[in-house]
N, C-alpha and C positions, 0 to 999 in steps of 0.2 A: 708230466705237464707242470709242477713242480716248479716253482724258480724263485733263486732268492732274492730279495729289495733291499739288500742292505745300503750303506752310503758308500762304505770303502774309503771312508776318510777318517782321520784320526782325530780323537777325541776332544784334544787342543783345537786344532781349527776348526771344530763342526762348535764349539763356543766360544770362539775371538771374542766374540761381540758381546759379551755378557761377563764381565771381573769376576761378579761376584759367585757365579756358575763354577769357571775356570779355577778361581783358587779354592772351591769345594772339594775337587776332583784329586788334587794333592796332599800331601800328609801338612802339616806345620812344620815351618823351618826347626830342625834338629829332631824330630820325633822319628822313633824307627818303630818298627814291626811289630805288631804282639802276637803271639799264638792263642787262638781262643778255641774253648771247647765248642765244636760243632753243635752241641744239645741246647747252649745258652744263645744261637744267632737264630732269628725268626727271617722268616719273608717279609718283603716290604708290603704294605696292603696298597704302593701306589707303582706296582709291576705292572707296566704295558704285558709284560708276558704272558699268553694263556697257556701256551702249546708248547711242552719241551719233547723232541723227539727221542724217543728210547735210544734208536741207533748210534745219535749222535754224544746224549749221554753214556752209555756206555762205551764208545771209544773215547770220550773224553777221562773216565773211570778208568779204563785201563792205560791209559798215558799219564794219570796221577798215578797210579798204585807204582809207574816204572820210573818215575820221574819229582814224583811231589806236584803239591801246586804251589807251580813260578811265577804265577801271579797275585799277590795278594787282594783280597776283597774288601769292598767299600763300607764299612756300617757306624751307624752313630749307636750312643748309646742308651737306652732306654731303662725302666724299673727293672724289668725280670733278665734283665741281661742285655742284648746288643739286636739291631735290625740291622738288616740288607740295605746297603743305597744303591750299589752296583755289583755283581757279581754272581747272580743266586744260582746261575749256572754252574760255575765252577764250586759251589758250596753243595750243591743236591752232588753234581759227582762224585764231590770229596766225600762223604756222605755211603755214595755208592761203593766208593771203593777201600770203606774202611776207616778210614780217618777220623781219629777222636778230634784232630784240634786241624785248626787252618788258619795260613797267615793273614792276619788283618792290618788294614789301615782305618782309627778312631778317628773320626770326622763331627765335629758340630753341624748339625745341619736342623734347622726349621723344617716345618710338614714342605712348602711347598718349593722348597729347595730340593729338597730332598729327591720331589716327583722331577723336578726336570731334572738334575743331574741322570736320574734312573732312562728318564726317557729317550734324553740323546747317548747316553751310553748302549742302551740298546741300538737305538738307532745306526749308529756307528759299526756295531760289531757284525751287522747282518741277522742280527737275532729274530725281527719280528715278520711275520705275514704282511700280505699287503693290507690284511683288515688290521692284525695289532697295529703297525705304522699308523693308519691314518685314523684310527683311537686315540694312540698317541698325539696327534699332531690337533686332534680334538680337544685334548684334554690343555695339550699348551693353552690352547683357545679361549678353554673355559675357565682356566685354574688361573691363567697370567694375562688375560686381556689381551693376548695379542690377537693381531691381523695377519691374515696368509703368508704376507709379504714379510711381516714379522717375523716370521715361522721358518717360511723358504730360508732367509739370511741365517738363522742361527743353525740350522740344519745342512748349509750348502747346499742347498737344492733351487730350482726352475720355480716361479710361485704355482705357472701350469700343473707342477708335478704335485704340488701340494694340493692344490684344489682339487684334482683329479682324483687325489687321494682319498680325498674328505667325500668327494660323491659317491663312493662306493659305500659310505655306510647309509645312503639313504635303501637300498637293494635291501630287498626281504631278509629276515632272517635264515632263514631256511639255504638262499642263494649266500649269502656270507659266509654261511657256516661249509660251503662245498667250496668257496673261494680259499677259507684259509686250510683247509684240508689238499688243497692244492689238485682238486676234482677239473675246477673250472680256471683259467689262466685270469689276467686281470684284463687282458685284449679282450676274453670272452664278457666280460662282467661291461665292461665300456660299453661293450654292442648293448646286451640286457638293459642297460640304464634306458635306451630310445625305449625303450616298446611301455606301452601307457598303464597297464595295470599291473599291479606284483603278483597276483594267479596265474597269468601269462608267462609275467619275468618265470614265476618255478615252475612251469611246466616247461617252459624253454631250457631254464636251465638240469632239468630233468633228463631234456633231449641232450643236450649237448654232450652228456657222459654215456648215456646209453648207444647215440652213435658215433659218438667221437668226431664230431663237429669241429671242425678247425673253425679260427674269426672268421674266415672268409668264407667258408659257407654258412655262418649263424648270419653274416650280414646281408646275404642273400635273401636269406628265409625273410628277413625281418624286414628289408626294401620291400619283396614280393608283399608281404601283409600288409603294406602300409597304403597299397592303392584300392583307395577306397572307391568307388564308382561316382556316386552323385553326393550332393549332398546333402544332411537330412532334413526334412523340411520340418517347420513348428507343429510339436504335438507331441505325443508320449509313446513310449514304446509297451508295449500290451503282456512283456512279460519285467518284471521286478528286478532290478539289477543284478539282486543277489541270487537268485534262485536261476538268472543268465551264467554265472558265476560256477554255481553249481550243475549245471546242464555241460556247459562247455568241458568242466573238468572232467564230466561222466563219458561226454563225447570223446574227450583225449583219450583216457583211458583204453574206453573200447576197440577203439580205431588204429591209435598207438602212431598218430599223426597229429601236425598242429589244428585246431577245427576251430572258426570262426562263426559264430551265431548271429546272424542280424536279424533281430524277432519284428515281425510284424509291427506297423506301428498306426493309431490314428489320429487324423493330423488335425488342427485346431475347430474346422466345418464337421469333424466327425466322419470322414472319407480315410478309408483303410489304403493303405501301404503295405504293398508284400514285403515278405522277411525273404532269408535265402542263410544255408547252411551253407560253408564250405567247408572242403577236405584237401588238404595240402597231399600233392603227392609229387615223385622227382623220381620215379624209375616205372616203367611195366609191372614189375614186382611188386609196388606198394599198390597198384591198378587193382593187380591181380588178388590182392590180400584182402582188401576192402570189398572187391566183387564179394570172394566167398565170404566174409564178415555179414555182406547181407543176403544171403544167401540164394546169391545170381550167382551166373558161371557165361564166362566171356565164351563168343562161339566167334570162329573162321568164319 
């Protein structure tokens, strides 16, 4: 389920728009190569990156060990030696596969230089999740003052695709963290955004890996949940939101289906309103599971 975001554009055009970005990214006219000891280059602390896959580094590891690495990496320099501005992937490789020193290119760069060159460099290479991405595209946001539309241009992207991007970090933590593990697709995550509380969103997105929910049957479920019958009339509901909160999840649990709680409620003259339990169910077999859960048995 799995799928990469990267741009597939090259790093020049994904910064036309921006000189000063652009001529970051290159050495200074007449400067050539250094070799630096791997033990003296740190991480950058403004890496979009959370997530390096082992598989991927180790085939990168064993294509330096047969090859070298033929690209050099980006770092300024700092007190105790040198930082990352672009590259840390092929430096944790180099790393992996042995290597005391790796070729650099010395770059003057300011803190906030720094984060964007790293950021559309990732961006570019295919490197980040769809949650690192729109971190990233956060962090432009925060660090540089731009606007979406600001953002889409320097990245060649739709501003749609940016904003899209950006609503996925409002989703639960919990549902993030199965987004960038590549659990949940970012179609599945879209649908999640509709449905109105994050208990919901992780109990959904809970379902979704346990039955392997395609978008199009998570968009079902979630239409299905959305017809609410009447509407509620002024007054208070007789159980406490959170302790709703807590019931419902104990109902999922049990039942091992989506369960909707509408508690009792009394209305502003003091005249009660029934409440009403429901149990989502979409086959005879989930019918049949639930019977015996309460310990009926369906008869011919």
């Amino acid at each position: 389920m799995s799928v990469k975001h990267g741009l597939g554009r090259g790093l020049s055009a994904l910064i036309k728009d921006s000189p000063a970005v652009a001529a970051s990214t290159a050495a200074p006219a007449g400067a050539g190569l250094l070799m630096v000891e791997t033990i003296k280059i740190r991480p950058s602390p403004f890496q979009p990156r959370r997530v390096f896959v082992k598989e991927s580094l180790d085939e990168l590891a064993a294509s330096i060990r047969e090859h070298g690495v033929l690209e050099p990496v980006l770092v300024r320099k700092v007190e105790d030696g040198y930082e990352l501005i672009a590259g840390e992937r092929r430096w944790r490789a180099a790393q992996e596969a042995g290597l005391k020193q790796v070729p650099v290119i010395v770059r003057e760069a300011a803190d906030l230089e720094a984060l964007e060159i790293g950021l559309i460099e990732n961006l570019q290479r295919a490197d980040l999740n769809v949650i690192e991405e729109a971190e990233g595209y956060q962090t432009l946001a925060d660090a540089f003052k731009l606007t979406q539309d600001e953002i889409a241009k320097k990245v060649s992207k739709a501003r749609a695709s940016v904003a899209n991007a950006l609503r996925l970090l409002s989703l639960p933590k919990e549902v993030k963290k199965f987004l960038s593990e590549g659990l949940i697709s970012s179609g599945h995550a879209k649908v999640l955004l509709g449905i109105p509380t994050e208990p919901e969103q992780c109990l959904m997105a809970e379902r979704i890996i346990k039955d392997g929910l395609s978008v199009r049957e998570l968009e079902k479920i979630v239409e299905h949940s959305r017809r609410v019958p009447r509407k509620k009339r002024e007054g208070k509901e007789d159980i406490p939101a959170s302790h709703l909160v807590y019931l419902t999840d104990k109902l999922h649990q049990h039942f091992g289906t989506s369960v909707q709680v509408h508690p009792c409620r009394t209305t502003a003259n003091g005249r009660k309103v029934k409440g009403y339990i429901q149990l989502d169910i979409y086959t005879n077999d989930d019918l049949d599971r639930i019977l015996d859960l309460l310990g009926l048995t369906e008869r011919g």
